[in-house]
MIZA-926734 format. One record per residue: residue number from 1; x, y, z of N, C-alpha, C in turn. Coordinates in nm, 3 decimals, decimal comma. Last residue first. Layout:
BEGIN
   n     n.u     n.v     n.w    ca.u    ca.v    ca.w     c.u     c.v     c.w
 NUM       X       Y       Z       X       Y       Z       X       Y       Z
...
// end
This chain:
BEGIN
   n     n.u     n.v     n.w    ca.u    ca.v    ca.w     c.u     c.v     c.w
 165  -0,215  -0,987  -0,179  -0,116  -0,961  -0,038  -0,123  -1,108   0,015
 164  -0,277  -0,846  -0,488  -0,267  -0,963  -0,406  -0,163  -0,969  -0,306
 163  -0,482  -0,570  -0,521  -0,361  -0,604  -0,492  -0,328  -0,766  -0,405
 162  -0,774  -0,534  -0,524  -0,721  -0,471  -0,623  -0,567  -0,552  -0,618
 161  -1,069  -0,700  -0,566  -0,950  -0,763  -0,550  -0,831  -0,640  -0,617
 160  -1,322  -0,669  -0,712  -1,264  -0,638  -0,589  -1,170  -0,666  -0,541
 159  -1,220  -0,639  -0,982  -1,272  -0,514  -0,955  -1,233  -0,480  -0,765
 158  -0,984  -0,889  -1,114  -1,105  -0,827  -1,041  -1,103  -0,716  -0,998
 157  -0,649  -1,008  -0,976  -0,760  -1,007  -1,066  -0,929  -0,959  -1,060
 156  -0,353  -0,867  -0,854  -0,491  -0,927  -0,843  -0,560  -0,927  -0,983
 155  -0,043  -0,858  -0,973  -0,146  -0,770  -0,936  -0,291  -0,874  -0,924
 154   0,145  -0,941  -1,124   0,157  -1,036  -1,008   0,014  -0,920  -0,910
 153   0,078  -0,875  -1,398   0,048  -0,993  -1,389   0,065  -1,048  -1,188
 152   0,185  -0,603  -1,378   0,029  -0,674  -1,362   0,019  -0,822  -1,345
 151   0,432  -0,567  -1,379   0,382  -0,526  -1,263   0,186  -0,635  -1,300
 150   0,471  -0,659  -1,640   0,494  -0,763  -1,546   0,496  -0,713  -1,419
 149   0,310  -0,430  -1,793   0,274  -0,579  -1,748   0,323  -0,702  -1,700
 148   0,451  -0,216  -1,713   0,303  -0,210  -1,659   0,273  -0,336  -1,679
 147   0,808  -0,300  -1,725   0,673  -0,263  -1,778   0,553  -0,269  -1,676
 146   1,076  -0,160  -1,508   0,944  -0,284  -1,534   0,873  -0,209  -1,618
 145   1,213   0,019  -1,345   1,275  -0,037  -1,427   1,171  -0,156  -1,468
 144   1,151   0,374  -1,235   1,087   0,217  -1,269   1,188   0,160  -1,369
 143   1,254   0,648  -1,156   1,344   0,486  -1,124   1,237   0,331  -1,212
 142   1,075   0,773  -1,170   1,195   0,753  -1,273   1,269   0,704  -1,248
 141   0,899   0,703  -0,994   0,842   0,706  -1,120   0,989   0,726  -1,191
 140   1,005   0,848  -0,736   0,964   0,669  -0,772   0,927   0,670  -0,910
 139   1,007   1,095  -0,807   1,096   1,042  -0,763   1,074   0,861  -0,749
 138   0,738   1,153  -0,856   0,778   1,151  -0,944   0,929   1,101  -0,955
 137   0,652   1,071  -0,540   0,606   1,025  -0,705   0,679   1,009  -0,791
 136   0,697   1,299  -0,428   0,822   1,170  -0,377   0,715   1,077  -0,522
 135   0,544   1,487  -0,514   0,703   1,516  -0,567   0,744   1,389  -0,477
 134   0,328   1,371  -0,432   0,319   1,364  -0,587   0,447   1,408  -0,586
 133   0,378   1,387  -0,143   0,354   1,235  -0,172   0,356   1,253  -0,370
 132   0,314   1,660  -0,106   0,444   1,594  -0,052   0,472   1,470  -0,167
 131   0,045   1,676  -0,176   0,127   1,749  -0,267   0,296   1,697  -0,261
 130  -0,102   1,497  -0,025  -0,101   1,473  -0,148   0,049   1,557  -0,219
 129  -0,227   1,586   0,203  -0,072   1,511   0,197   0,007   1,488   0,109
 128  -0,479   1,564   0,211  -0,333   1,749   0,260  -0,222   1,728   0,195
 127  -0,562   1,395   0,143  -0,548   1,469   0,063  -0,432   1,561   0,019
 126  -0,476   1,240   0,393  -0,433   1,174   0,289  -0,423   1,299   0,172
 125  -0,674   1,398   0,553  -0,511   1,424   0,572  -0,445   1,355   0,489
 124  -0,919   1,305   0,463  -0,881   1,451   0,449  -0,719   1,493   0,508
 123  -0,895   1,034   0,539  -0,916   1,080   0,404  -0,859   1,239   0,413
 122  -0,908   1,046   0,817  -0,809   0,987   0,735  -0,801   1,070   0,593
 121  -1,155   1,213   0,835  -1,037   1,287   0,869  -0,915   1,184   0,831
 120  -1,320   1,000   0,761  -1,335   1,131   0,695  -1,172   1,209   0,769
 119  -1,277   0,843   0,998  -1,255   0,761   0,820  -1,248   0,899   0,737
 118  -1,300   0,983   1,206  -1,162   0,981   1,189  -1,217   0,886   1,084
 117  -1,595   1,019   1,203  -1,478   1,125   1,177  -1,362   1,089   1,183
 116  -1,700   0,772   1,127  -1,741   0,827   1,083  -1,612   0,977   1,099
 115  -1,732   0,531   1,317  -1,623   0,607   1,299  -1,640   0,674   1,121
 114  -2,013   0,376   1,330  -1,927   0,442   1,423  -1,843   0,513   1,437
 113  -2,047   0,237   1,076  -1,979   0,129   1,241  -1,952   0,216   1,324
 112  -2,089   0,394   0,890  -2,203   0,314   0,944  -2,143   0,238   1,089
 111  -1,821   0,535   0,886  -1,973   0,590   0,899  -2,070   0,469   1,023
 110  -1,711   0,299   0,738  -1,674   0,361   0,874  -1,781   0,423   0,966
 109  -1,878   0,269   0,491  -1,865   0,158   0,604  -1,812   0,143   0,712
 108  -1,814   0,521   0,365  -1,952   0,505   0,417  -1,976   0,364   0,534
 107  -1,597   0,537   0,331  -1,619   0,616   0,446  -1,781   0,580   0,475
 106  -1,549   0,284   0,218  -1,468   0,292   0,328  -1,508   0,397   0,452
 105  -1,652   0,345  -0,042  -1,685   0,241   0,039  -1,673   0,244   0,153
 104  -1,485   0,554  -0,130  -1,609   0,566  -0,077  -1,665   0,502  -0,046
 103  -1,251   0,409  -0,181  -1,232   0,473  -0,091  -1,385   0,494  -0,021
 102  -1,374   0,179  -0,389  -1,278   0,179  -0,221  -1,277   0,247  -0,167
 101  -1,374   0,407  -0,583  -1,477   0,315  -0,547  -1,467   0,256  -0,369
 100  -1,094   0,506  -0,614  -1,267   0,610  -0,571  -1,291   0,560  -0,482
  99  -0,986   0,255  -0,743  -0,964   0,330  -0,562  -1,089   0,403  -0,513
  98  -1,173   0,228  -0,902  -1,172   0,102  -0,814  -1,109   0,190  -0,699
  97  -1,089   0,485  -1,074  -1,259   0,400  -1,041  -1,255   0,287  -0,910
  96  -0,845   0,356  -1,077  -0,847   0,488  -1,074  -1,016   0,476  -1,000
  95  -0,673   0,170  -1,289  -0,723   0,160  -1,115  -0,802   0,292  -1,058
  94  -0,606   0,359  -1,504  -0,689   0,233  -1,522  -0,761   0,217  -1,341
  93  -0,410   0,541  -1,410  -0,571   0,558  -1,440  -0,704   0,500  -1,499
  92  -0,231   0,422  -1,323  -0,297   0,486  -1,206  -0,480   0,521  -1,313
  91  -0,143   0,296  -1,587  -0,230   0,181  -1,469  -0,304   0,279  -1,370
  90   0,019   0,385  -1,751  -0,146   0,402  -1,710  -0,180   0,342  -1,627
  89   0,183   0,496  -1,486   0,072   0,520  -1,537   0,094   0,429  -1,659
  88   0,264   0,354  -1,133   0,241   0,422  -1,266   0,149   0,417  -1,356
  87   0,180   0,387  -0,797   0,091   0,349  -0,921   0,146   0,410  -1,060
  86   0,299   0,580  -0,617   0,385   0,450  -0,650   0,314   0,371  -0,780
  85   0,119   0,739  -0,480   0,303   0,724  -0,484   0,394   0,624  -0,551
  84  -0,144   0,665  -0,486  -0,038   0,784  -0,581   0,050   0,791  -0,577
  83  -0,084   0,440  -0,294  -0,193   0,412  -0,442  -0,134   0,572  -0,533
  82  -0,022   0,529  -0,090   0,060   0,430  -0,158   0,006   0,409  -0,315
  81  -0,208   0,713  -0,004  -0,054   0,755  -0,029   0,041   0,690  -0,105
  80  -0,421   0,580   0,000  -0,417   0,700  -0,052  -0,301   0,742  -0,129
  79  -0,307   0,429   0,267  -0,362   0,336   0,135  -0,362   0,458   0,049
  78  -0,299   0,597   0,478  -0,163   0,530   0,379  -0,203   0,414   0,233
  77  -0,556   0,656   0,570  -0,427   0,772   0,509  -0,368   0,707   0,408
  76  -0,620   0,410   0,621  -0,673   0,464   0,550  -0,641   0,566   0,464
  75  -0,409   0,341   0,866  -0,432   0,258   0,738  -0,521   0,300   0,571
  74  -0,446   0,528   1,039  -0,318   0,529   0,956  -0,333   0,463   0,847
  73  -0,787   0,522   1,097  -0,668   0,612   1,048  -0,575   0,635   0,934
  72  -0,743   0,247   1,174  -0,791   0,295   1,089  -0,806   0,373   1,018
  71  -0,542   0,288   1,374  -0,540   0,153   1,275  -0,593   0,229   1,180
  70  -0,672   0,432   1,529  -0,538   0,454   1,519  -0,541   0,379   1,364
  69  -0,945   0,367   1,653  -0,916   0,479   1,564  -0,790   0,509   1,507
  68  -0,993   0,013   1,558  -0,940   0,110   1,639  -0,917   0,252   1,525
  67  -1,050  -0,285   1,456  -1,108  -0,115   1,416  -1,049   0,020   1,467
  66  -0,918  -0,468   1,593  -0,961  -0,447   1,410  -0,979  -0,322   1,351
  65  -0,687  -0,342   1,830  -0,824  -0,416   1,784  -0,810  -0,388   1,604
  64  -0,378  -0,318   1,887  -0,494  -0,198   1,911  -0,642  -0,250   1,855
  63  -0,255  -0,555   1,925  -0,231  -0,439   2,005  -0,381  -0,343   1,998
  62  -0,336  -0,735   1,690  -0,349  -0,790   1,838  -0,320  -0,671   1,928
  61  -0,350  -0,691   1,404  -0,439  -0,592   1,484  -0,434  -0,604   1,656
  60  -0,207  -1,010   1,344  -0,233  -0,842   1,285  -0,324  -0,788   1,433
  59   0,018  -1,215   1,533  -0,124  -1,132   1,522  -0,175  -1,013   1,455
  58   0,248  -1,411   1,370   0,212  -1,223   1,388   0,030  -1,233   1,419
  57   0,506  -1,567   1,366   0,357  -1,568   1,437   0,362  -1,384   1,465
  56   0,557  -1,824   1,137   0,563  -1,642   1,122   0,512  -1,607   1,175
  55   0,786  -2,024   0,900   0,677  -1,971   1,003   0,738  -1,879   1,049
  54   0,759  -2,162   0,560   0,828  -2,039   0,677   0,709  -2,048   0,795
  53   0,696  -2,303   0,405   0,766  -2,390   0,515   0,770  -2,271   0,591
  52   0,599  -2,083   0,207   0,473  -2,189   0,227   0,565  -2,258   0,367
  51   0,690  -1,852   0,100   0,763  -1,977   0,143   0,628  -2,031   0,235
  50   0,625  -1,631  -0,157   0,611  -1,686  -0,085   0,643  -1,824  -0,032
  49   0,899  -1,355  -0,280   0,875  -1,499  -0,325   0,794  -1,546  -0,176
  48   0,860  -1,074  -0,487   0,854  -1,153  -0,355   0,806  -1,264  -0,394
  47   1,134  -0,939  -0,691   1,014  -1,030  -0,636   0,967  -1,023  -0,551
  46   1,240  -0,617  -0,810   1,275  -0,706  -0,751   1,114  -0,812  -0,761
  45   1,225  -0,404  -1,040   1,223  -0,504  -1,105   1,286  -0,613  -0,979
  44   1,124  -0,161  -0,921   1,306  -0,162  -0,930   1,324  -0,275  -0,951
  43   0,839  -0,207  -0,891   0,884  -0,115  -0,951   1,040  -0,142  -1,044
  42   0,905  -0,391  -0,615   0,819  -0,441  -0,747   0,880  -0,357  -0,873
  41   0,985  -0,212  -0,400   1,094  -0,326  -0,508   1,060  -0,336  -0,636
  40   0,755  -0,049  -0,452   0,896   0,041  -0,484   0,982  -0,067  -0,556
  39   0,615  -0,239  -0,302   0,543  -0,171  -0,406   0,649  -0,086  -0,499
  38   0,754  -0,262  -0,084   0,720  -0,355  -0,211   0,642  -0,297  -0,326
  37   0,674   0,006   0,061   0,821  -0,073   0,009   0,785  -0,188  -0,085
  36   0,409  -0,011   0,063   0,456   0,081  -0,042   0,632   0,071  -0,030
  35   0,371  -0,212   0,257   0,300  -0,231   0,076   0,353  -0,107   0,009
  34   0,468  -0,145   0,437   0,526  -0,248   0,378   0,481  -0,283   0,248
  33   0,305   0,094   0,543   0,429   0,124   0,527   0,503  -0,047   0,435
  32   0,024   0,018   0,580   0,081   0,042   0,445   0,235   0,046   0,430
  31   0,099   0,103   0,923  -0,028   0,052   0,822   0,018   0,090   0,698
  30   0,314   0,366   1,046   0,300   0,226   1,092   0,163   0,250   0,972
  29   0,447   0,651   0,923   0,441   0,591   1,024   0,418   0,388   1,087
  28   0,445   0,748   0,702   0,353   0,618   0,711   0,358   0,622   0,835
  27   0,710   0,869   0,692   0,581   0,961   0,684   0,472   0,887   0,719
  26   0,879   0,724   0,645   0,866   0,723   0,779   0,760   0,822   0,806
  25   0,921   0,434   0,425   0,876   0,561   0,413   0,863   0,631   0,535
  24   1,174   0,227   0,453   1,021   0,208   0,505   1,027   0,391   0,501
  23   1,480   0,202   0,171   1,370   0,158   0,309   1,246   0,200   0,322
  22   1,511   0,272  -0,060   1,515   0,366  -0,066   1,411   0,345   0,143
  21   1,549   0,087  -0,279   1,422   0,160  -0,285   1,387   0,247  -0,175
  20   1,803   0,056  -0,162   1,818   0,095  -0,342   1,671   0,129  -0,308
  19   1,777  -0,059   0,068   1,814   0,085   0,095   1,821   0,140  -0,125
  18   1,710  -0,359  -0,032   1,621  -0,216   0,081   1,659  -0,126   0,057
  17   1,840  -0,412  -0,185   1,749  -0,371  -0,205   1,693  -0,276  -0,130
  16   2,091  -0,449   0,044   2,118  -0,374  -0,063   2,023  -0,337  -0,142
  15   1,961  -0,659   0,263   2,002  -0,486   0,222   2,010  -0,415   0,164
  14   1,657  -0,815   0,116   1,826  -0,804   0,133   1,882  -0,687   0,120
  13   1,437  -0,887   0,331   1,443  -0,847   0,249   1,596  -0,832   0,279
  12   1,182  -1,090   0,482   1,284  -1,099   0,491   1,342  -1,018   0,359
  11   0,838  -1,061   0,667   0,959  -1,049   0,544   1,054  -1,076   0,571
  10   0,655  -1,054   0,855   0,764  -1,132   0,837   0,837  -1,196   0,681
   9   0,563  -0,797   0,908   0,626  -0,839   0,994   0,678  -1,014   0,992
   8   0,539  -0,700   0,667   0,665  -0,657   0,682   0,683  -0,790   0,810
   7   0,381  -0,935   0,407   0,362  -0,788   0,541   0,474  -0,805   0,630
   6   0,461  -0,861   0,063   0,457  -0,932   0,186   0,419  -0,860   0,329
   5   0,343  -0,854  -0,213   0,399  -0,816  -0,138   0,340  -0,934  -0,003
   4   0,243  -1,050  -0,454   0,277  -0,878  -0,512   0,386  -0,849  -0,361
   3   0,443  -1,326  -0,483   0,271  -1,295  -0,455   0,344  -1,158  -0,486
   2   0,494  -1,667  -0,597   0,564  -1,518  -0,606   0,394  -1,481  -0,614
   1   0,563  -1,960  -0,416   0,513  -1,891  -0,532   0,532  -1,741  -0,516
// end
């Protein structure tokens, strides 16, 4: 069945897409970097198709734990980055309340576990970052070849549910 994206570490994507959206952002470094390449195909009117027969042995988090300051970090930065880099509009300002919402969830449920300055210092280098990430925007934004509703339909349903992975 066809889901929004896949996690890189066991995709399979065909060259000639890859490099048309343009490969793995290298500003990401590592966390998000595969949701904002699919997030680009999606855009440039490609799929992802899930294979239910495939096997795929990835431990998420098995190197650095669930929480780690790295993980959490990068992952927190790059959710920021992927959500303005790549959200057209209207949709960025339909979703708009629900990122907030997420985000301030995030620092208060970092907070509370302990990591409290690097969830706030994710966030505050996501900001810095912002100005880079709105001119590679507008460079994804005039390539869309899709409406806003056959980007939606493969989008989650619900407030909490923003993106089906």
């Amino acid at each position: 069945g066809e889901i929004f994206a896949p996690c890189a570490a066991a995709a399979l994507y065909r060259r000639d897409i890859f490099l048309e959206a343009g490969g793995f952002d290298e500003s990401y470094f590592c966390y998000f970097e595969d949701v904002d390449l699919a997030f680009r195909l999606r855009l440039l009117g490609h799929r992802c198709l899930y294979v239910p027969d495939a096997m795929v042995a990835h431990i998420g988090s098995a190197s650095l734990g669930k929480h780690s300051a790295f993980s959490t970090y990068h992952g927190h930065r790059n959710l920021v980055w992927a959500y303005f880099k790549n959200m057209p509009w209207p949709m960025v300002l339909f979703y708009l309340p629900q990122h907030l919402l997420f985000n301030i969830a995030a620092l208060i449920w970092f907070s509370l576990i302990g990591q409290p300055k690097i969830i706030f210092r994710a966030k505050w280098d996501a900001l810095k970052g912002l100005p880079k990430v709105l001119k590679q925007r507008g460079e994804v934004q005039k390539k869309i070849k899709i409406r806003p509703s056959a980007l939606l339909r493969v989008m989650a349903k619900g407030w909490l549910r923003p993106l089906k992975k």
